[in-house]
Structure formats: structure tokens, C-alpha cells
KETOR-870717 format. One line per 10 residues: number of its first residue (from 1); their letters; for each residue x, y, z of N, C-alpha, C. Coordinates in nm, 2 decimals. Example, Ala and Ser with C-alpha at 12.3 -4.5 7.8 and 13.67 -1.06 7.14 Angstrom:
<pts>
1 = AS = 1.32/-0.57/0.78/1.23/-0.45/0.78/1.32/-0.33/0.78 ~ 1.28/-0.22/0.71/1.37/-0.11/0.71/1.29/0.00/0.79
</pts>
This chain:
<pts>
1 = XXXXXXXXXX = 7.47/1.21/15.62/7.55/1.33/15.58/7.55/1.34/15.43 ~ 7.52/1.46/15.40/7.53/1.48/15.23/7.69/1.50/15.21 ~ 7.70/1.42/15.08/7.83/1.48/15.06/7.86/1.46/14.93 ~ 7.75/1.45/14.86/7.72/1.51/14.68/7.58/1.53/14.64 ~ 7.57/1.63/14.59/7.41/1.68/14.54/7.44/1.69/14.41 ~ 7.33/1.63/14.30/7.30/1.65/14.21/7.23/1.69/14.17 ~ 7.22/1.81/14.05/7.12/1.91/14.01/7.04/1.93/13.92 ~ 6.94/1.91/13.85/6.91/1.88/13.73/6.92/2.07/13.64 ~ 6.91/2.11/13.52/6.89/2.22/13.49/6.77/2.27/13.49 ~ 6.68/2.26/13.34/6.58/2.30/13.32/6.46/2.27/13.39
11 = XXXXXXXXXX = 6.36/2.37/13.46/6.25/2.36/13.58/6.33/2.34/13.71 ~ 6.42/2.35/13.67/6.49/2.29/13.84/6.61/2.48/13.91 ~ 6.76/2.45/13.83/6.85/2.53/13.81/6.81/2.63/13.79 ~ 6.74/2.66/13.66/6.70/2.74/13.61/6.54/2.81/13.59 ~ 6.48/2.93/13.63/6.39/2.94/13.59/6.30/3.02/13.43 ~ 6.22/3.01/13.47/6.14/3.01/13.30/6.23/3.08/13.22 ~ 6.31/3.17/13.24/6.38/3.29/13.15/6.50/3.22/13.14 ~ 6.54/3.10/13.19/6.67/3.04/13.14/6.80/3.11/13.27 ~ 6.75/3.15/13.35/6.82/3.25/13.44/6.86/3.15/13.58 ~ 7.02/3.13/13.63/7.04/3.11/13.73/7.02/3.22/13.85
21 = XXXXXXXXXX = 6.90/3.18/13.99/6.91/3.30/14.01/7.05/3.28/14.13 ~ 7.06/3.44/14.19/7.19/3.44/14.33/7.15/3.38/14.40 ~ 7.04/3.35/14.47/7.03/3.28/14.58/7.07/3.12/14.53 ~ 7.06/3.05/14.42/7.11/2.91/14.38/7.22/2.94/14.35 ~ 7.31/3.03/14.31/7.43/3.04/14.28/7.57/3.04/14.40 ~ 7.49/3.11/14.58/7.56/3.13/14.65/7.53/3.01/14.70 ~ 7.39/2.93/14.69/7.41/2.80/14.76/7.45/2.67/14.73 ~ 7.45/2.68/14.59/7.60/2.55/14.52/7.73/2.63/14.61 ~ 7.78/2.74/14.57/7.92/2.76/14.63/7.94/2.69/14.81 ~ 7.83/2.77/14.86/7.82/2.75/14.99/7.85/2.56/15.02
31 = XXXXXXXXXX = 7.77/2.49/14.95/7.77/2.36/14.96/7.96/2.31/14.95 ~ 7.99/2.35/14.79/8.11/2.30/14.79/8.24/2.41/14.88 ~ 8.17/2.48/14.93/8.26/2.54/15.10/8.29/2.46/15.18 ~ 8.18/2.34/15.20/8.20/2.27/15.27/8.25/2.11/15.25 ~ 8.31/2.12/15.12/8.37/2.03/15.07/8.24/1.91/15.02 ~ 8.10/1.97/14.98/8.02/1.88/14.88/8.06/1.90/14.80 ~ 8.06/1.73/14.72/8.07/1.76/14.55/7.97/1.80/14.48 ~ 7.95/1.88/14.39/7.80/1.94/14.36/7.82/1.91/14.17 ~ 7.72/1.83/14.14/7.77/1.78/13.97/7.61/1.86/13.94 ~ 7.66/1.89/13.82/7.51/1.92/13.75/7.47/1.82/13.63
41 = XXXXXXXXXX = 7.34/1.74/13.63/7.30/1.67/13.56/7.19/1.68/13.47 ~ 7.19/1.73/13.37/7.14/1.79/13.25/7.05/1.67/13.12 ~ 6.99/1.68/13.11/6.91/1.62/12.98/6.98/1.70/12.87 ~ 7.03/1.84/12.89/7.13/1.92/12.74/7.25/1.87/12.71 ~ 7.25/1.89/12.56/7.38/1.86/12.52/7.50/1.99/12.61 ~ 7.60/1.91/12.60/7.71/2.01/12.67/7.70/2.15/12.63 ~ 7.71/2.21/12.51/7.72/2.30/12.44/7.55/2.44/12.47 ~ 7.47/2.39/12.51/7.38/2.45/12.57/7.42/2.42/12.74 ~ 7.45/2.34/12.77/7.45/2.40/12.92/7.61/2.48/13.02 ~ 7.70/2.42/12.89/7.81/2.48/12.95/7.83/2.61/12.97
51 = XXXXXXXXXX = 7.81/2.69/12.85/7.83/2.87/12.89/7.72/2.87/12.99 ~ 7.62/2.88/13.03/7.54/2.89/13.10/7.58/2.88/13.25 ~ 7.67/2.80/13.24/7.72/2.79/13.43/7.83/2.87/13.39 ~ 7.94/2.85/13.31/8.05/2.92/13.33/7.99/3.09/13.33 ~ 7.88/3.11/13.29/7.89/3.31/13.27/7.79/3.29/13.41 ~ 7.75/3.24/13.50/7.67/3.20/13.66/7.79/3.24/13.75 ~ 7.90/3.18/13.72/8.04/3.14/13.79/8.05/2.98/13.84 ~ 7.98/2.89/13.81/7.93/2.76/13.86/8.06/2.71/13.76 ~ 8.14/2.64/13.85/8.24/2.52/13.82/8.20/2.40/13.90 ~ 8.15/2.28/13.84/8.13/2.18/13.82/8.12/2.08/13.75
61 = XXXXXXXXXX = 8.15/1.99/13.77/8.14/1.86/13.69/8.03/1.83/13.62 ~ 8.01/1.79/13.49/7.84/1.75/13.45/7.82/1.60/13.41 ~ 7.70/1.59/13.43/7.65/1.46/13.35/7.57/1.55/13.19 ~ 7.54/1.56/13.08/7.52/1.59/12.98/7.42/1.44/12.96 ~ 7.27/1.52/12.85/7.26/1.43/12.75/7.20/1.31/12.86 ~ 7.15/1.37/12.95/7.10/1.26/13.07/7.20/1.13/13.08 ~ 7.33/1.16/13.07/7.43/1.09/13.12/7.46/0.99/13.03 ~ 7.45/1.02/12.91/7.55/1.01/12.74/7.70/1.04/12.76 ~ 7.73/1.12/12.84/7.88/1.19/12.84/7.90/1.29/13.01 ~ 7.96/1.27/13.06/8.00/1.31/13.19/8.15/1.37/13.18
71 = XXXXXXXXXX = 8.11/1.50/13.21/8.29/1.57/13.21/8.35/1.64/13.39 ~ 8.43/1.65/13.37/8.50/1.67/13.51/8.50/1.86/13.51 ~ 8.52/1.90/13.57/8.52/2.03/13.65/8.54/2.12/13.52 ~ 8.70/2.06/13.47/8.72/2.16/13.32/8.63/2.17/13.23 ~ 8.55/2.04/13.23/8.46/2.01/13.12/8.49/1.94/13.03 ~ 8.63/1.86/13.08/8.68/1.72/12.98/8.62/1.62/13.01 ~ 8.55/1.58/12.91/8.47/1.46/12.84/8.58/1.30/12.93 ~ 8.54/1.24/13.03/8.59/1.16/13.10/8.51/0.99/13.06 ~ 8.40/0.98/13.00/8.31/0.88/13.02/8.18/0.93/12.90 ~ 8.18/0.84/12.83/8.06/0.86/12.69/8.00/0.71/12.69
81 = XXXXXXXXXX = 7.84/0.70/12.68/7.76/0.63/12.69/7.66/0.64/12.51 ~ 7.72/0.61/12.40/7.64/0.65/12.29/7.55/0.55/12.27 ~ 7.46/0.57/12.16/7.39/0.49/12.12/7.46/0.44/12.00 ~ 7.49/0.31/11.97/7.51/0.27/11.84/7.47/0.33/11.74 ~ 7.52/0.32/11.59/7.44/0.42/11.49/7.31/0.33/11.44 ~ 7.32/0.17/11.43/7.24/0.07/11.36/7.06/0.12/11.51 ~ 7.10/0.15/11.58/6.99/0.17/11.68/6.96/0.27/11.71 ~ 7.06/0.42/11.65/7.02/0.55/11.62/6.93/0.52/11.48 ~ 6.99/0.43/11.40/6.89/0.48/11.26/6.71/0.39/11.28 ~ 6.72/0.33/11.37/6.61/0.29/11.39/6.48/0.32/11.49
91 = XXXXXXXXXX = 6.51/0.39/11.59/6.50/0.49/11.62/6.44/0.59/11.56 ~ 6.55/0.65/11.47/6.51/0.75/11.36/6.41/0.73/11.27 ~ 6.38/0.60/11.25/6.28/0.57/11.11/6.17/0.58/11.17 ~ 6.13/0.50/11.33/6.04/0.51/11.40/5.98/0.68/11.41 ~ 6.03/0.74/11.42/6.00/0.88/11.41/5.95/0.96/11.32 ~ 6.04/0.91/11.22/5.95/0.96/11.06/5.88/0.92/11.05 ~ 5.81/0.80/11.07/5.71/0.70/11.01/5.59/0.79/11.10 ~ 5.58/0.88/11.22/5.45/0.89/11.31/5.47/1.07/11.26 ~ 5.59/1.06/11.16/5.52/1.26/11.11/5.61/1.28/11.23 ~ 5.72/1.27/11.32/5.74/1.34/11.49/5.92/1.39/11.43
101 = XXXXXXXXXX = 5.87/1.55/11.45/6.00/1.62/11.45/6.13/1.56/11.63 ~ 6.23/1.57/11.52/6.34/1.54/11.60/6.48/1.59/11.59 ~ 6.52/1.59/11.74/6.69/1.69/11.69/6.77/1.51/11.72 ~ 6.95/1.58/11.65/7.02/1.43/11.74/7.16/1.50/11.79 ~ 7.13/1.48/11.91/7.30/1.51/11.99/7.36/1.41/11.98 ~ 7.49/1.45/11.97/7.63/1.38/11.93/7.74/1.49/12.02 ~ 7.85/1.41/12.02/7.98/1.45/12.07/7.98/1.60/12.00 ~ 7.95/1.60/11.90/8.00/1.76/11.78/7.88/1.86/11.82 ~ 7.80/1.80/11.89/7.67/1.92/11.91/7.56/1.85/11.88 ~ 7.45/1.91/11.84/7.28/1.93/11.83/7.28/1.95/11.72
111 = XXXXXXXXXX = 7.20/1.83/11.63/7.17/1.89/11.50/7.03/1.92/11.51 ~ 6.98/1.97/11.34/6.81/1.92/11.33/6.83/1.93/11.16 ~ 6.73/1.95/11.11/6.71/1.93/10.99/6.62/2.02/10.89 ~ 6.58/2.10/10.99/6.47/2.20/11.00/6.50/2.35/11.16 ~ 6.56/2.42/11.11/6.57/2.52/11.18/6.42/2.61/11.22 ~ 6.37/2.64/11.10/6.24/2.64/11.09/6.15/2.58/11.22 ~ 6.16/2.47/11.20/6.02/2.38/11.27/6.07/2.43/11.44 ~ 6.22/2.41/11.44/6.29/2.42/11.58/6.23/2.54/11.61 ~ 6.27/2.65/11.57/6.22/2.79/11.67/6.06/2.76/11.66 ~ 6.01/2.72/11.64/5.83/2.72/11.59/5.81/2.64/11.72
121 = XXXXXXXXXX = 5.86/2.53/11.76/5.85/2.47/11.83/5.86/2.51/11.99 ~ 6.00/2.54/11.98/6.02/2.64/12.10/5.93/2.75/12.17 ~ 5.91/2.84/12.04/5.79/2.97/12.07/5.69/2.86/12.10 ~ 5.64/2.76/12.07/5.46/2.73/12.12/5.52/2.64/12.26 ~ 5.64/2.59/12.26/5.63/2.52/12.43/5.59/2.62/12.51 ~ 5.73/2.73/12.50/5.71/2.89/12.57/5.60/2.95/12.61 ~ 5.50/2.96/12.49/5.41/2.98/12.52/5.27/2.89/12.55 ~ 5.31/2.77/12.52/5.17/2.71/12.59/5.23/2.64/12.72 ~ 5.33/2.70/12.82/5.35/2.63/12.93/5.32/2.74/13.01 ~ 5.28/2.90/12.94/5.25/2.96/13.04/5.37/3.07/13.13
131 = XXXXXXXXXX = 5.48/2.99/13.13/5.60/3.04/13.29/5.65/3.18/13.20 ~ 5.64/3.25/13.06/5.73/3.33/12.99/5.59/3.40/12.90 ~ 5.54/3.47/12.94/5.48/3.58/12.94/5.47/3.68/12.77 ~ 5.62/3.74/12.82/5.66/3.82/12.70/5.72/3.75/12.58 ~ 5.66/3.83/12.44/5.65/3.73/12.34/5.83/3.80/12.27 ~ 5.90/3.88/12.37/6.04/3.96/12.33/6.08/3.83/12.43 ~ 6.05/3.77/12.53/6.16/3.70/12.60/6.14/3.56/12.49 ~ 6.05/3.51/12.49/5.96/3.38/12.44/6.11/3.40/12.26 ~ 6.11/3.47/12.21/6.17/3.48/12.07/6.32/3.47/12.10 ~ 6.34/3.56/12.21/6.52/3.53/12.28/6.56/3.42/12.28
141 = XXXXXXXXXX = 6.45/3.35/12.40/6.49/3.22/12.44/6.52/3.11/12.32 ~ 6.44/3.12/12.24/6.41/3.05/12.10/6.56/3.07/12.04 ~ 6.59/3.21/11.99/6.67/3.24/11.94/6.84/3.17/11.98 ~ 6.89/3.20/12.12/6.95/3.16/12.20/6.98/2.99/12.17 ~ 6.86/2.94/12.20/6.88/2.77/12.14/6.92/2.76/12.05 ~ 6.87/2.80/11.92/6.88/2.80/11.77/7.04/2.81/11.75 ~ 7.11/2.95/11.85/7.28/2.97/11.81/7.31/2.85/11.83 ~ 7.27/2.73/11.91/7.38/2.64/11.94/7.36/2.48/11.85 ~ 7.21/2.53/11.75/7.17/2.41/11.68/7.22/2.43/11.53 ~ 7.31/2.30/11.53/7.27/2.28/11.37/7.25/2.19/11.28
151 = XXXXXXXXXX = 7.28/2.29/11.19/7.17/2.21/11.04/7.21/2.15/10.95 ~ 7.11/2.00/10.91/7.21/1.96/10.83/7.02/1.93/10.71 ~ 7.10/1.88/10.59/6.99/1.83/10.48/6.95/1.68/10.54 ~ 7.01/1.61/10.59/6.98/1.49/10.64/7.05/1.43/10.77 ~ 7.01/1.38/10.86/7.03/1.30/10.93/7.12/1.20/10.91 ~ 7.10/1.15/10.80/7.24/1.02/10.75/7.35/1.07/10.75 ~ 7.40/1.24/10.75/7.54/1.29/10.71/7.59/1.20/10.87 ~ 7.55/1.23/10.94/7.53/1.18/11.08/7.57/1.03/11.13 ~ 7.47/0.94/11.05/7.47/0.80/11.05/7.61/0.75/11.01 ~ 7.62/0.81/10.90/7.74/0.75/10.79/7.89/0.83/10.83
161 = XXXXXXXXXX = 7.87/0.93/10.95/8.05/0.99/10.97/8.08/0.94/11.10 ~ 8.19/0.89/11.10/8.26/0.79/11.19/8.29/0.84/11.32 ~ 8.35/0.99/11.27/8.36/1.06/11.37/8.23/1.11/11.50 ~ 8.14/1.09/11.42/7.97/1.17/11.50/7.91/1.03/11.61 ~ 7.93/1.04/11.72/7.90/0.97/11.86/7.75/1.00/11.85 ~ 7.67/0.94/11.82/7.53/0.98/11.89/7.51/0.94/12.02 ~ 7.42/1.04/12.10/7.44/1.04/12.18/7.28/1.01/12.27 ~ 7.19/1.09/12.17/7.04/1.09/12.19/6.92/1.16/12.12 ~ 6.85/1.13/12.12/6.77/1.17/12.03/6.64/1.23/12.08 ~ 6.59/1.38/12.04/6.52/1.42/12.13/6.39/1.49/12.04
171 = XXXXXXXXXX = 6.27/1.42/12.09/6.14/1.41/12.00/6.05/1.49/12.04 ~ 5.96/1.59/11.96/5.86/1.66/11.98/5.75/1.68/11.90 ~ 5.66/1.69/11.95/5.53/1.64/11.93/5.38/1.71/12.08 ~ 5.31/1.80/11.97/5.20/1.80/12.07/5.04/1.72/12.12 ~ 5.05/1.64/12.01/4.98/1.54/12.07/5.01/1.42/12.14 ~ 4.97/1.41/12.25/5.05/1.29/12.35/4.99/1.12/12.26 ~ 4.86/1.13/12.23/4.87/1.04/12.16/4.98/0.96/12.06 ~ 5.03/1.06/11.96/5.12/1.03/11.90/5.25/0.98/11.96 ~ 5.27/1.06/12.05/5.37/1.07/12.17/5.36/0.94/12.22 ~ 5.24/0.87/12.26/5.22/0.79/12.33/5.19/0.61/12.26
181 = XXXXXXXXXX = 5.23/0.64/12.10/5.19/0.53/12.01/5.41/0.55/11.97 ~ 5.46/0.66/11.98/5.57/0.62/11.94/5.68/0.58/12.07 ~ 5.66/0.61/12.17/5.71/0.54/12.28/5.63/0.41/12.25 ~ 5.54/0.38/12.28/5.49/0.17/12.27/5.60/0.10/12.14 ~ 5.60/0.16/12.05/5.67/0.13/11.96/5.85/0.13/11.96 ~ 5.93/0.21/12.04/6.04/0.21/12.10/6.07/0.12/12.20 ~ 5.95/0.11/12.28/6.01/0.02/12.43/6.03/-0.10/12.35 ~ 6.01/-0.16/12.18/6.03/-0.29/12.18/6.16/-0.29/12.10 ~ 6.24/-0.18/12.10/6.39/-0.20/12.10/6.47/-0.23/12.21 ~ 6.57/-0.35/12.17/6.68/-0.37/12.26/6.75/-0.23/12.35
191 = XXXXXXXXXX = 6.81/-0.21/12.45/6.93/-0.15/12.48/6.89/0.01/12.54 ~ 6.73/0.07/12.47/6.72/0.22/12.47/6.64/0.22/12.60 ~ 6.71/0.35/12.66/6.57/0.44/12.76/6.54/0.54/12.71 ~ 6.37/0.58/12.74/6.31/0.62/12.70/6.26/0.74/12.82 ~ 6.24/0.91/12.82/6.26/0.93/12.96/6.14/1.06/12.88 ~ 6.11/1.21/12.92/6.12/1.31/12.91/6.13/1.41/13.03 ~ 6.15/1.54/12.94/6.19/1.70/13.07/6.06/1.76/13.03 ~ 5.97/1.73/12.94/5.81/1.79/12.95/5.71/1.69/12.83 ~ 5.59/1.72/12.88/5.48/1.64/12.83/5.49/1.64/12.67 ~ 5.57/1.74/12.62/5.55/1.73/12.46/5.69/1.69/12.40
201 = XXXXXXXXXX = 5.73/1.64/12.51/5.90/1.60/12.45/5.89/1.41/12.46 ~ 5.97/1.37/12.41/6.04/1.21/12.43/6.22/1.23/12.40 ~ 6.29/1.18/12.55/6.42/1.18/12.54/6.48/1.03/12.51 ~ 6.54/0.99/12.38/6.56/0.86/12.38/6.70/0.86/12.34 ~ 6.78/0.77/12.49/6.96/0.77/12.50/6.94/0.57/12.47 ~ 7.08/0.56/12.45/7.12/0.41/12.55/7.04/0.37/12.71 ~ 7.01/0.28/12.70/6.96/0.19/12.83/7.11/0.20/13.00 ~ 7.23/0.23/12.88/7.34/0.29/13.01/7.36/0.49/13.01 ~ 7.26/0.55/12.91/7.30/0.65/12.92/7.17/0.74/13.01 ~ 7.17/0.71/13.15/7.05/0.73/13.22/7.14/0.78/13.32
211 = XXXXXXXXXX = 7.04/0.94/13.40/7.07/1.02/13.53/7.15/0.93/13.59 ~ 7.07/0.84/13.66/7.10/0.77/13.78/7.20/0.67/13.74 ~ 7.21/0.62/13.65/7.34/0.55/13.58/7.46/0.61/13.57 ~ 7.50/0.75/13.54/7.59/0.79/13.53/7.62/0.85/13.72 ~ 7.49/0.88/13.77/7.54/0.98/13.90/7.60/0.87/13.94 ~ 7.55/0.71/13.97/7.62/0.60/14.08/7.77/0.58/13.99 ~ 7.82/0.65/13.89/7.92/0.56/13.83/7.98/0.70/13.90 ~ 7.95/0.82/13.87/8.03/0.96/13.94/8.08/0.96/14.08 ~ 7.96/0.87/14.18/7.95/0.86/14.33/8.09/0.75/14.29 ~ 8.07/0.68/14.27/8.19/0.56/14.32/8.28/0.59/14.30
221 = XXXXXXXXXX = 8.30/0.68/14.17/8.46/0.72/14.14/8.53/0.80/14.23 ~ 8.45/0.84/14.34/8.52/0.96/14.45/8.46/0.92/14.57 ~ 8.42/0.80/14.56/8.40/0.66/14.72/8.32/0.75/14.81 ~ 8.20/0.76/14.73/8.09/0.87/14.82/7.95/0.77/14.79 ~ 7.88/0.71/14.91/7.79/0.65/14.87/7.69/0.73/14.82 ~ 7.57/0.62/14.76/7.46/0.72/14.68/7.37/0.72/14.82 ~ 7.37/0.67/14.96/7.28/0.70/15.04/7.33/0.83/15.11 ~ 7.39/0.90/15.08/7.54/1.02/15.08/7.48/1.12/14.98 ~ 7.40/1.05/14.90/7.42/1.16/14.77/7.24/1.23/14.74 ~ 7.24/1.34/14.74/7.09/1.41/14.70/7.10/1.46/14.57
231 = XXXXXXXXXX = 6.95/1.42/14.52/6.96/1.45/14.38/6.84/1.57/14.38 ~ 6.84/1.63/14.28/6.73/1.74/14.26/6.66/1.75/14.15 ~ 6.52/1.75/14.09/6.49/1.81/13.98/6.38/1.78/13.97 ~ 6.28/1.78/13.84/6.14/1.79/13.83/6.06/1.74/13.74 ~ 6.15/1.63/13.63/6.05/1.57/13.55/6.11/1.44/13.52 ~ 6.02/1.35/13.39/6.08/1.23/13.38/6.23/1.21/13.39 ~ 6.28/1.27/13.31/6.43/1.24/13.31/6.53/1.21/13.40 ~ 6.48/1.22/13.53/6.52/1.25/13.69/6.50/1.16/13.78 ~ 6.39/1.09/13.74/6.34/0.96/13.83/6.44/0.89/13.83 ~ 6.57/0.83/13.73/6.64/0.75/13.74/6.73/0.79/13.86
241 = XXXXXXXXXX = 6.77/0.90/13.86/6.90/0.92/14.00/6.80/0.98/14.08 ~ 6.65/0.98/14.07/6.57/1.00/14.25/6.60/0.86/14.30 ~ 6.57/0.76/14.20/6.53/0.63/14.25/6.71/0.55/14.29 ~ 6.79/0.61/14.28/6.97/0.58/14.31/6.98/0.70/14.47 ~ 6.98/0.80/14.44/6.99/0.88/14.58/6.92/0.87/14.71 ~ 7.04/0.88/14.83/6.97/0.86/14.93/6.86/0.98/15.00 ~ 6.85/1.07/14.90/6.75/1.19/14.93/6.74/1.29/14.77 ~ 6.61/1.21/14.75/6.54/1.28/14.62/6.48/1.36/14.66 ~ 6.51/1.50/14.60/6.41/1.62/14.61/6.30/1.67/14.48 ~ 6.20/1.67/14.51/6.13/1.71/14.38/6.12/1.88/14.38
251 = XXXXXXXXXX = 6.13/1.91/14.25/6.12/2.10/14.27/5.92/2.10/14.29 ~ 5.93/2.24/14.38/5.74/2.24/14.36/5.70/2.26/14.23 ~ 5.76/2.30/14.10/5.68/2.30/14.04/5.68/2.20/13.97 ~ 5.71/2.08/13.97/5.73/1.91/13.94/5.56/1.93/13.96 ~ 5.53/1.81/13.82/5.40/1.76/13.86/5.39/1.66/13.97 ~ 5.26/1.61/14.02/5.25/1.54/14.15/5.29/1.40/14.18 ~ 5.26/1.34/14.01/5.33/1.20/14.01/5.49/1.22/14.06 ~ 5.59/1.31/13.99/5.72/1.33/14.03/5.75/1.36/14.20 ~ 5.65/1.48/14.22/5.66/1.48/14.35/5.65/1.33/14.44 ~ 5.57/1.31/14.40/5.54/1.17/14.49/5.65/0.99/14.48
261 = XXXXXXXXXX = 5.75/1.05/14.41/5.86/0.96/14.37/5.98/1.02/14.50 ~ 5.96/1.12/14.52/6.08/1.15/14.62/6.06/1.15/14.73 ~ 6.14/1.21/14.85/6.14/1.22/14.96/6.12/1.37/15.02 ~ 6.09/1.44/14.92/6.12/1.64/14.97/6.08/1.68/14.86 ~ 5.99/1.77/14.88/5.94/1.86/14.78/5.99/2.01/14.85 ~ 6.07/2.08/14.74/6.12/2.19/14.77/6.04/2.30/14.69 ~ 6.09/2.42/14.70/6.02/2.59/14.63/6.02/2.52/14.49 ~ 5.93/2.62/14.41/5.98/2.59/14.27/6.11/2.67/14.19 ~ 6.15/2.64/14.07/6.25/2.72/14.01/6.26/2.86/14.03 ~ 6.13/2.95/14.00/6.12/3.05/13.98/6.14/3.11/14.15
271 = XXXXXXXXXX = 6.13/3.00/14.27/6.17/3.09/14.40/6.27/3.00/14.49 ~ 6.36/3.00/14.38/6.53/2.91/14.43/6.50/2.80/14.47 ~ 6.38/2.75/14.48/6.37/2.58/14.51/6.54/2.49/14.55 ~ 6.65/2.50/14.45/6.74/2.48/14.46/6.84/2.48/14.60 ~ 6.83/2.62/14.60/6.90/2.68/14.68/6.84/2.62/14.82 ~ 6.70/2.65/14.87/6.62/2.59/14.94/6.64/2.45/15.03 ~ 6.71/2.38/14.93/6.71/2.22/14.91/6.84/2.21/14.99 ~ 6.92/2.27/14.91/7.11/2.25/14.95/7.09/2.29/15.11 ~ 7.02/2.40/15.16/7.04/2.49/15.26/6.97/2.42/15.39 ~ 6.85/2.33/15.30/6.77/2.25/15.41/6.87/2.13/15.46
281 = XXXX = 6.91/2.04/15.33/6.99/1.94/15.37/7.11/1.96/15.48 ~ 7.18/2.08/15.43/7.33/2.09/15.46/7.32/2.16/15.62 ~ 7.17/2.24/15.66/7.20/2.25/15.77/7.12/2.23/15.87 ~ 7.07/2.13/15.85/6.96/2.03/15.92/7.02/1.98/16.05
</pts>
């Protein structure tokens, strides 16, 4: 018996246009009709995914930040998983040193350092992934992000204020080579996971701030096993709570490695895969 699903956002929730569609929107409700807990679990900082469900109508609980910070239904901050600053700034150097643009979430938001590079960035994922067509939607979407990022001259204002929780640090880069000489170079730090939500990204939290780390700490707090609990979504950042849930679903448009980590391959984003999943489980 299901009796919590967890949802990933991006390729999963949501399709290419950033858009919850109705048919995922009546089948979360539908689920928690029936008294499932329904958390949504995000690789985004809060501040990008929260208006996003509240203007859907989606009240739920989140994991944020691939499970850096977990909030309850209002959206109060219950549980924060940071990374030290001495292992944020190292981290950080490792990244400069390979040329590899990077934002850093924290409790206060998303910075970067370059507004510039960010939308630049965005418009060539958009467009070299193909799913967003029009070069009016492709500039929105960009735009949209950008309201919720900011900017500072350096990174150390960061390091050095007491108040700023880092949270995670999120790397881009289109050569995977590079990609693939600065992960070798991270895995030989203490304490970090290393994950991504696409081939040109690297997501680097705490070694406790992981999907599946935070879903089993969410399942226990409301004495619901994880063989109880279905998780959903479609790229690296996900395998931790496929590999915790008693029914991982991969979305179809998940590459095939992903697929082949779960137990269910559902529709893709763009044809409610989501909804699909809730509707298969719940009335099976």
C-alpha cells in the first residue's frame, strides 16, 4: 500500500515550459484525498520551486536543494543539512581551478557572480536539449530564473557571513570531459555527494544532504515505511530515494541507465507521466 509519494520537479513535475500540467495537479490532490502524504523533492532552492506549486495550488511539504533543507506544508524550514563553509570553499576552488561556472544556494537564496554567464547558460541548455522550441519561451524561462538569482562580486561575501548556510553548489559546464576531471577530483573530499538533474550540470550538497536521505528521515517522522513510499523522477539526483523507496518510478523521458534503476517506467513530463504513476499505483 502506498502511503507517501515523492515527486521530483524538473523533467519529472514539470514539463519543458516549466508548466504543471491539470492532469498532475488533480492527481497529487486525488492521492492526498486519500490520505497519501505527497512531499515534493527538488534539486531547487526553495525560492524557485515554492511560488511554482503555490500559483499550481499544490500544498505540500518539500525536500529542497536535494534535501539541504526540508519544510513542512507552510513551507517552514523544519530540518537543514549544510555544507560546512571550510568544504564549501574547497569545493569552490576546485571549480575555479577547471575554468567551471558555478551558482551557491544557501538558506537566503541562489547566488552567482555573473548574471551574464547564467542566462547564457540557460538559453544554450534550452536550446541544445531540444524540449523548448521557441526562442520567446527559451528567453522567459531564462528570464524567470534570473528574478530569483543573485548577484554578488564574490563568492567569499558568502564564505565569510555567518549568517549564509550553504547549502549546495551547482556546476555547469558543456564539456563532460571537464565535467568528468572535476567530479574525479571532488569524490576525494570527505563528507560531499556529488549527483546531477542533466548531463551538463554537477550538483554538489553534504554526503547527508541527499533525496533519499532526507525522504527516509520524512517517512519516519510520520511512521510510514519507505517499502510504503514511491518515489518519482528522472535523473541523477533521484537515484538516492529510487534506491530508499519501495517503488521507484522512472519518468519515460529519463535516460535508460535511470530507467533501469527502478521498478516502473511511466509517460514522460510533457504527457503527465506523473499523474500516470500516482493513478497506476493508487488504483492498482
Amino acid at each position: 500500500m502506498i502511503r507517501c509519494i515523492a515527486i521530483d520537479m524538473d523533467g519529472t513535475l514539470l514539463t519543458s515550459t516549466q508548466e504543471i500540467t491539470e492532469e498532475n495537479r488533480e492527481a497529487i490532490k486525488y492521492a492526498q484525498g486519500k490520505g497519501v502524504e505527497v512531499v515534493i523533492a527538488t534539486g531547487r532552492a526553495y525560492e524557485e520551486a515554492g511560488d511554482l506549486l503555490k500559483d499550481a495550488g499544490i500544498i505540500t511539504p518539500m525536500i529542497c536543494a536535494n534535501g539541504a533543507e526540508i519544510r513542512t506544508n507552510e513551507h517552514i524550514i523544519v530540518d537543514t543539512n549544510p555544507l560546512s563553509k571550510g568544504l564549501a570553499r574547497q569545493i569552490a576552488e576546485i571549480l575555479h581551478k577547471h575554468q567551471v561556472y558555478y551558482e551557491v544556494y544557501t538558506n537566503r537564496g541562489t547566488y552567482t557572480v555573473d548574471k551574464t554567464v547564467a542566462k547564457s547558460l540557460i538559453m544554450d541548455i534550452f536550446t541544445v536539449s531540444g524540449h523548448v522550441k521557441d526562442m520567446e519561451e527559451i528567453k522567459k524561462a531564462a528570464e524567470e530564473r534570473l528574478a530569483v538569482i543573485h548577484q554578488l562580486d564574490s563568492y567569499e561575501e558568502l564564505f565569510e557571513d555567518d549568517d549564509q548556510i550553504v547549502y549546495k553548489l551547482l556546476a555547469f559546464h558543456f564539456d563532460p570531459i571537464v565535467l568528468g576531471n572535476v567530479r574525479e577530483e571532488l569524490t576525494k573530499l570527505e563528507g560531499v555527494a556529488i549527483s546531477a538533474s542533466g548531463k551538463e550540470n554537477l550538483e554538489i550538497t553534504s554526503v547527508h544532504a541527499q533525496k533519499g536521505v532526507a525522504l527516509e528521515k520524512f517517512v519516519n517522522a510520520r511512521d510510514i515505511s519507505l517499502s510504503d513510499t514511491m518515489a518519482i523522477g528522472d535523473n541523477y539526483n533521484d537515484v538516492s530515494m529510487f534506491q530508499k523507496a519501495g517503488r521507484a518510478v522512472a519518468m519515460g523521458n529519463a535516460v535508460e541507465d535511470i530507467q533501469r534503476q527502478c521498478h516502473f517506467v511511466t509517460g514522460t513530463n510533457e504527457e503527465s507521466g506523473v499523474a500516470q504513476a500516482i493513478r497506476k499505483a493508487l488504483e492498482e
